[in-house]
C-alpha positions in Angstrom: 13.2 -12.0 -85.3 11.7 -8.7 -84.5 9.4 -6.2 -86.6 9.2 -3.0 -84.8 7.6 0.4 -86.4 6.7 3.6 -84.9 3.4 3.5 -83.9 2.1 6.7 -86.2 2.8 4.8 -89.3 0.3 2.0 -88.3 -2.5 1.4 -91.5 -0.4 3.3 -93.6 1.0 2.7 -96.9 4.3 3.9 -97.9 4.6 4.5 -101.7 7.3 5.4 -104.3 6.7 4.7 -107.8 5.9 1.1 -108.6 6.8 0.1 -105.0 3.9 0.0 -102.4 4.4 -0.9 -98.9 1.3 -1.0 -96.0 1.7 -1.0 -92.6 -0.6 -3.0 -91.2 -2.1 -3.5 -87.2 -2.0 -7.2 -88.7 1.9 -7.5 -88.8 3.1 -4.9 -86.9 0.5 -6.4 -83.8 1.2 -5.6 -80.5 2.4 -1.6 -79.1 5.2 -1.5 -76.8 7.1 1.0 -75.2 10.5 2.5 -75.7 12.7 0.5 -73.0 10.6 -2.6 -74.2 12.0 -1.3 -78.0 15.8 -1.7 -77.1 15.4 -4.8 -75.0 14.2 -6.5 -78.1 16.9 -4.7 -80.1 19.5 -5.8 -78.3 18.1 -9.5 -77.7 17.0 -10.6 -81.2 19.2 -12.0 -83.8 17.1 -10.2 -86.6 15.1 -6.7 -86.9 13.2 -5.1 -89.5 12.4 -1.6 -88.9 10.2 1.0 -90.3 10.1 4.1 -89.2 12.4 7.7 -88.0 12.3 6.8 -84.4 12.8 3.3 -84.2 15.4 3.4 -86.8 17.0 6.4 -84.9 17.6 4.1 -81.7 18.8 1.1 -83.3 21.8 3.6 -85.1 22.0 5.1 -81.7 22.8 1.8 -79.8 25.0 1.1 -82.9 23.3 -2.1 -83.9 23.6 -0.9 -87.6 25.3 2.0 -89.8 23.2 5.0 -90.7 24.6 3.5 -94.6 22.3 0.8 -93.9 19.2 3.0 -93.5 17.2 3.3 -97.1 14.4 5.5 -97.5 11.2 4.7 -99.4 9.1 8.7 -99.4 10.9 9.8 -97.3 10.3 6.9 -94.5 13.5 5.2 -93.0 13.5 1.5 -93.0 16.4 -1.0 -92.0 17.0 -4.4 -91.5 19.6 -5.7 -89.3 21.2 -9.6 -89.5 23.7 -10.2 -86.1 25.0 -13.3 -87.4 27.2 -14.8 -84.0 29.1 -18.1 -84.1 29.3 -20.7 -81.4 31.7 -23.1 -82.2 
């Protein structure tokens, strides 16, 4: 499982009516760059993403449908499940 947000929403909080979210250094710990972005997007089983760019590549490498995305002010977040059976 990967967490992956842009990096300009770090220590923010994201909120629409009752519904607060933060962004914290905390969770979202460790800054990596773009190739390192779609190594992990390609490898991990499960993503949760926050944020225009990262979302942007993940719909781009068609690991999800742009249907998926929801938006909470404005700010794109998606979660993506690969579910892939060995029998």
């Amino acid at each position: 499982m990967i967490n992956i947000c842009d990096a300009e929403l770090i220590d923010s909080k994201i909120k629409e009516g009752e519904l607060e979210i933060v962004i914290s250094k905390e969770y979202f710990n460790e800054f990596i760059d773009e190739q390192e972005a779609v190594r992990l997007l390609k490898a991990c089983s499960i993503a949760n993403l926050v944020g225009k760019s990262i979302v942007g590549k993940a719909l781009e490498l068609r690991l999800a449908s742009p249907y998926s995305v929801r938006y909470i002010a404005g700010v794109p977040f998606l979660m993506i499940f690969k579910f892939v059976h060995n029998y």
